[in-house]
Structures are given as structure tokens and as C-alpha cells.
C-alpha positions in Angstrom: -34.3 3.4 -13.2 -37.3 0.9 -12.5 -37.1 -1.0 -9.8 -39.8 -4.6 -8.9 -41.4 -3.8 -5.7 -39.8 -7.1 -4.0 -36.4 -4.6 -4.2 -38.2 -1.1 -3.2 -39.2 -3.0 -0.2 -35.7 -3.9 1.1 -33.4 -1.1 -0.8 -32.4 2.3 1.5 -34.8 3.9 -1.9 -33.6 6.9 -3.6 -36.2 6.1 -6.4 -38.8 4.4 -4.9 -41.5 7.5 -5.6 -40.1 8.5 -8.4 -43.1 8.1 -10.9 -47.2 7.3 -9.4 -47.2 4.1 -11.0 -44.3 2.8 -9.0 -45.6 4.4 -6.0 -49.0 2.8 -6.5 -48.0 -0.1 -7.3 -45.4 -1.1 -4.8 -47.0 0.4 -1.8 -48.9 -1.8 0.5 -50.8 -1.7 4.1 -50.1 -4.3 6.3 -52.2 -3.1 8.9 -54.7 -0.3 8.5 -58.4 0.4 9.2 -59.9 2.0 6.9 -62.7 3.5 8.3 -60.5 5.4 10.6 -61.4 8.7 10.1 -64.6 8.3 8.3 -66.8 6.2 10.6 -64.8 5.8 13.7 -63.8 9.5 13.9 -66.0 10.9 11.2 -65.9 14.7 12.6 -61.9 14.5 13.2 -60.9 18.3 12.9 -56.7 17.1 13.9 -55.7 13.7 12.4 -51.9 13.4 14.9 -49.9 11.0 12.7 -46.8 9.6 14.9 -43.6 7.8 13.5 -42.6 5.6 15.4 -40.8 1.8 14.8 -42.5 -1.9 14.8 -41.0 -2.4 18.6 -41.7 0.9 20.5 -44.9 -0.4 22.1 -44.3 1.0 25.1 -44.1 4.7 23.5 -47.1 4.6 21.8 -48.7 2.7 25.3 -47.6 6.0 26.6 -48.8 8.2 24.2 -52.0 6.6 24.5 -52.6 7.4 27.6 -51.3 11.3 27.4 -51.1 13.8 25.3 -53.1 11.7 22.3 -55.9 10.0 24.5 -58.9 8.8 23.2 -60.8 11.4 25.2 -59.6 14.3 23.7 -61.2 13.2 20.3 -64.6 14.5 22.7 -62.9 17.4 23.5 -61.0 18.7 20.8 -61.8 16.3 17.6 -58.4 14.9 18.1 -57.3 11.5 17.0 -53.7 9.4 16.5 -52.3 7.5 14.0 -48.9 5.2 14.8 -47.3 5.1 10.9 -44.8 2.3 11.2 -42.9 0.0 8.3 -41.9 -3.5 8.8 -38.8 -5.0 11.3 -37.8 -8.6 9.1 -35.2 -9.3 11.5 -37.4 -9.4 14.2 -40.4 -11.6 12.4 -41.8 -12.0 16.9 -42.7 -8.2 16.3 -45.0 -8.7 13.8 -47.1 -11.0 15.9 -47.2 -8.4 19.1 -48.2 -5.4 16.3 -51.0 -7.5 15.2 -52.6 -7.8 18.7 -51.9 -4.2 19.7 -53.2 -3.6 16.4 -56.5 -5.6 17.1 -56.5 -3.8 20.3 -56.6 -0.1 19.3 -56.9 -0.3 15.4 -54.5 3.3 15.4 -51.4 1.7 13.8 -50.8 1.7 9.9 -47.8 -0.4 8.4 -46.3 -0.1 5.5 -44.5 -2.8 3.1 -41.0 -1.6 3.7 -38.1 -2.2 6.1 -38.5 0.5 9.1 -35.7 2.1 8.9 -34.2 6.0 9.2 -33.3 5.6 5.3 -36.7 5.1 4.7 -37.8 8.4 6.9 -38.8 9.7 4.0 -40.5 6.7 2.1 -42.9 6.7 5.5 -43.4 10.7 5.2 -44.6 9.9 1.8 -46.8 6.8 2.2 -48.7 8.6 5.5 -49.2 11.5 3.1 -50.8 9.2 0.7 -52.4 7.4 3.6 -53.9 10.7 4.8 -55.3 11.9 1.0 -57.0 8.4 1.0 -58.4 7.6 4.1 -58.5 11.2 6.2 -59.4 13.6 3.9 -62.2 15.3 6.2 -59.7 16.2 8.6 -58.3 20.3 8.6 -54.9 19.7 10.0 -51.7 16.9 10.3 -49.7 16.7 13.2 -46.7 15.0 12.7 -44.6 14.2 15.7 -41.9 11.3 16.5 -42.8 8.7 18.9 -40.0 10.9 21.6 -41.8 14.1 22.1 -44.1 15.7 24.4 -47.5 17.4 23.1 -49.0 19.9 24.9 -52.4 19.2 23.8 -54.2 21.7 25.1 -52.1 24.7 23.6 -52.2 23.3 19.8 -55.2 22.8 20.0 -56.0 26.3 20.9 -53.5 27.2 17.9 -55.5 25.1 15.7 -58.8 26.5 16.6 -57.5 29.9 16.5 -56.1 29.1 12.9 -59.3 27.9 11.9 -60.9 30.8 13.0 -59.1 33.2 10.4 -60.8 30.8 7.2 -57.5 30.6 6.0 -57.2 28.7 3.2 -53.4 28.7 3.1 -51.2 25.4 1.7 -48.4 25.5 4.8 -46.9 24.3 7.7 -46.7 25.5 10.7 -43.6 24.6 12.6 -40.1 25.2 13.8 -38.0 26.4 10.9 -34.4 25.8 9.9 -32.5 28.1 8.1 -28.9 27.8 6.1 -28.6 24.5 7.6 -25.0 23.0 6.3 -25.4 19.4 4.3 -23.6 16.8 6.6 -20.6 15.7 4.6 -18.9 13.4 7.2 -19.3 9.4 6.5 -19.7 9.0 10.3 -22.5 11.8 10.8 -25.9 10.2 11.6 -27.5 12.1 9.0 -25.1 11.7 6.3 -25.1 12.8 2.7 -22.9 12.5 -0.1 -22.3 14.9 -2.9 -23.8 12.4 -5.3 -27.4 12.9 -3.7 -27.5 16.5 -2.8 -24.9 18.3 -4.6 -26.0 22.1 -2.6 -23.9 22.8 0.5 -26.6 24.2 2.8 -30.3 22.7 2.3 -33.3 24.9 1.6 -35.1 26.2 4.6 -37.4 23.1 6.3 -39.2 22.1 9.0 -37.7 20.7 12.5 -38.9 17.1 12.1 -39.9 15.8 15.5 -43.0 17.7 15.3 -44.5 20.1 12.6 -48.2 20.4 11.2 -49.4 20.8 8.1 -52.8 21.9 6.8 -55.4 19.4 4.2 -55.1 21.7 1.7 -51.2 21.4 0.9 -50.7 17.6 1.1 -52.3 17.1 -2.4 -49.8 19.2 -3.8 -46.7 17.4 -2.0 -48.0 14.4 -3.4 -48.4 15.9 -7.1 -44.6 17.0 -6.5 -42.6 13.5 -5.9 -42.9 12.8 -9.1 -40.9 16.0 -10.2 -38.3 16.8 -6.9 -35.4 14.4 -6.4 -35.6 12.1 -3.8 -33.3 12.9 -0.8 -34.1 10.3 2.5 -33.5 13.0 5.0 -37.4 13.4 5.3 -37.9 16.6 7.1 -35.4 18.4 4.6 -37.6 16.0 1.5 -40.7 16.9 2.4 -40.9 19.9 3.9 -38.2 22.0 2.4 -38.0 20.3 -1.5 -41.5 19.0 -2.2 -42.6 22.0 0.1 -40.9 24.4 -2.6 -41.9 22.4 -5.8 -45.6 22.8 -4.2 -45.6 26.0 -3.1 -46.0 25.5 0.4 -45.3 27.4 3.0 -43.4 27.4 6.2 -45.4 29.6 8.8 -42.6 29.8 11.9 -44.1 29.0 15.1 -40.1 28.3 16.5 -41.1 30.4 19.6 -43.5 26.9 21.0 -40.6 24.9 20.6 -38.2 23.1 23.2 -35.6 21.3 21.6 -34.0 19.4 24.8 -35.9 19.7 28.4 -38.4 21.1 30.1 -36.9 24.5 31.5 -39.5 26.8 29.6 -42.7 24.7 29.2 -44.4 26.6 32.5 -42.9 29.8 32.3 -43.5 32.8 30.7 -43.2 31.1 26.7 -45.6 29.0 26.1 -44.0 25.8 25.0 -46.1 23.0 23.1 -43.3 20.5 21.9 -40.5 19.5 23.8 -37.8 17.0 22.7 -37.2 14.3 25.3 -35.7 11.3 24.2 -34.4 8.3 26.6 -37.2 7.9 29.9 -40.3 7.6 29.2 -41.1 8.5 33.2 -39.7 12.2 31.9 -42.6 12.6 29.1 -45.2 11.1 31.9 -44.1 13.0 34.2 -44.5 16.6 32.5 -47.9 15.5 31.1 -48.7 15.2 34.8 -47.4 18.4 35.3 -49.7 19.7 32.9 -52.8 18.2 33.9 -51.9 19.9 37.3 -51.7 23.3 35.6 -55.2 22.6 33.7 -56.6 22.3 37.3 -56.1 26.2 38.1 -56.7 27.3 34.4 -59.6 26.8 31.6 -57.1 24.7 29.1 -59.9 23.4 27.4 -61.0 26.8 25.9 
């Protein structure tokens, strides 16, 4: 089915990347600078990309001054990216975007309604984003806008993983396994028989945070045109295009703490942590951690 691009913009897609001409041809940046990665951060060794929507500005204010600092690009090559689509029914957002945007120049927009049926339309267009305008970065870290980022421990994982020269195409992240398709018409995540006719979805990533190495995002990118779409993103792209591509999915599920902080500074060593609702919580476990970095060498 082709669609114009004035409809992929405002339709829930289930088509949208179907082919590389309609994906070329329809998607547009709103916002984005371009030089980035290339001349602002030209020796970026982590590019973090963040979904988050048009009006959380005071999530990514908070980020900002956390776990994704501008400092840690001098320490550890680390830099964030805040992938967001458009909010038409409130056209007062677009406005504020635009000055944060002027402000910090780390927010890319897409030409679509932000919305969680488009999850996987953003998944895709940062992908794309990433092949165009990041490619001398080694690793992606995706995480949602509600997490915590223990900074200093992925980035020891990352430097560790470089050290191996692995040239693997994977992720690296909390995996699901035998995970039922949710059938109910009430059930935030939602999907009918007609889109996914399997009962139990192919093993995938956790969503709120995974990473990905350079290497297997051209792949994903050469497999949309061949897997069906399905808009639940993690399960899209890292379970289906992830098995079209041959990608793997390296389980790390032991850094992970779905809701709460009851492990992070115990004898597991947690880097992600779930914490959705006050911001003051996320603040105040990054200031936890910073108080932990004064007694140990977290920088090496």
C-alpha cells in the first residue's frame, strides 16, 4: 500500500518503512545539527540517544545535568541526543523546543506525531539519524527519558568491550524471553491478531535502556524493508529486524533494576534503574552516586 507523506505523518503507520523510497522520502528533521558528532563531538566513542516527548523539558533539563553531562564527553567521549517527533495539538511546544533547541543543539525532531504508536517509527528514524550523521561513534545507548544511568559503570562496560576488538553486530541489554503477545483491547501495549499473528514474540530487548554496537545498525536498516512492521518498538527492532539482521542479543539482565533502587549500591552492580513519576528520585540517586565516586576510582 503507498501512502503520501502528508498521511505517514499523522497515521499510527504500519507501513510507513516499508520500502527506502518511502522512508526517504517522507522523513524529515525539524530540528537537527548536523555536525553533531562530526565537529562538535568529533572523537564521540558513546553517542546516548534518549526518547523522550516534545513537552518533557524538564526530563531532559535533568538529564542534562546528570548522568549525560556535557563533561563526561572529556571523560569518557560521551554525548546525548534527545530523539523526539512533533505534538500538533500543542503548536506552544514547538516554540519552547526551538529555544531549548537553540540552547543546547542535542535534540533531533522528526516529521511525525509523537506518539507510543509511532515508538517504532522514532526507533527507525534515530537509526537512520545515527548511520547519517554519527557514524564515528562505536556504541548506541538507547534509554527513555525515565531512567537512571549509572554512567560510570557503562562506561567501564563499554571500554572493557572495546577492549576485546570485537567486531560483533549485537546488543547488549536486558533480554525477554517467551514473552505472551498482549491480546486484551484495554492493555497498553495492545496487539491484534491481524498484526502479529504468533502468541509469544521472539526474544527482544527491555526497551527503557539497551545498547547496540555501529556495526549492526546498517543491517537493521537493510532489514525494514523485508520484516513486517509491528509498532511495539523494542519487540520491532530488536527482536524482528534484530533476527532478519542477524543480530545478536548479548544478556547483561544482571545490571538491570526494573522498579527502585534496592540493589544499585549493594553487592550487584546495577547501571539502569527504572524510575518513572519524581524526578527528585532520579536526582537524588545520581547524588548518591557521585557520593560513592568520592571513596572509589569510578572514572577508571
Amino acid at each position: 500500500m503507498k501512502i503520501g507523506c502528508s498521511q505517514a505523518r499523522t497515521f499510527p503507520v504500519t507501513f510507513f518503512y516499508r520500502s527506502a523510497e518511502t522512508a526517504s522520502s517522507c522523513l524529515r528533521y525539524i530540528l537537527i545539527n548536523e555536525d553533531f558528532c562530526r565537529k562538535k563531538y568529533p572523537e564521540i566513542f558513546v553517542i546516548a540517544i534518549v526518547h523522550t516527548g516534545p513537552r518533557n523539558f524538564k526530563r531532559r533539563s535533568l538529564i542534562r545535568k546528570t548522568w549525560a553531562n556535557r563533561e563526561f564527553y572529556k571523560k569518557f567521549k560521551l554525548a546525548v541526543i534527545f530523539a523526539v517527533g512533533e505534538d500538533p495539538q500543542h503548536p506552544s511546544v514547538q516554540a519552547t523546543l526551538q529555544r531549548e533547541w537553540e540552547t543546547y543543539e542535542d535534540i533531533v525532531q522528526f516529521n511525525f506525531t509523537d506518539t507510543y504508536r509511532n515508538l517504532s517509527l522514532k526507533a527507525v528514524s534515530w537509526l537512520n539519524w545515527a548511520a547519517k550523521y554519527c557514524p564515528n561513534a562505536k556504541y548506541i545507548l538507547k534509554v527513555d527519558d525515565d531512567m537512571y544511568v549509572n554512567t560510570f559503570s557503562i562506561m567501564r562496560f563499554f571500554r572493557k568491550r572495546e577492549a576485546l576488538k570485537s567486531s560483533l553486530k549485537a546488543f547488549y541489554c536486558l533480554v525477554w524471553k517467551q514473552m505472551g503477545v498482549q491480546r486484551g483491547e484495554k492493555d497498553q501495549w495492545y496487539v491484534p491478531y491481524e498484526e502479529f499473528n504468533e502468541t509469544v514474540y521472539p526474544r527482544y530487548c527491555s526497551g527503557g535502556s539497551y545498547s547496540l554496537t555501529m556495526q549492526a545498525v546498517q543491517p537493521l536498516l537493510n532489514s525494514v524493508e523485508v520484516t513486517p512492521f509491528l509498532w511495539v518498538d523494542d519487540v520491532y527492532i530488536t527482536g524482528l529486524l534484530a533476527n532478519t539482521a542477524n543480530v545478536e542479543r548479548i544478556e547483561i539482565n544482571s545490571i538491570y533494576e526494573s522498579y527502585g533502587e534496592r540493589k544499585v549500591f549493594f553487592d550487584i552492580p546495577i547501571v539502569f534503574v527504572h524510575l518513572p513519576g519524581s524526578l527528585n528520585k532520579r536526582y537524588a540517586l545520581w547524588k548518591k552516586t557521585l557520593e560513592l565516586c568520592k571513596t572509589m576510582d569510578c572514572y577508571n
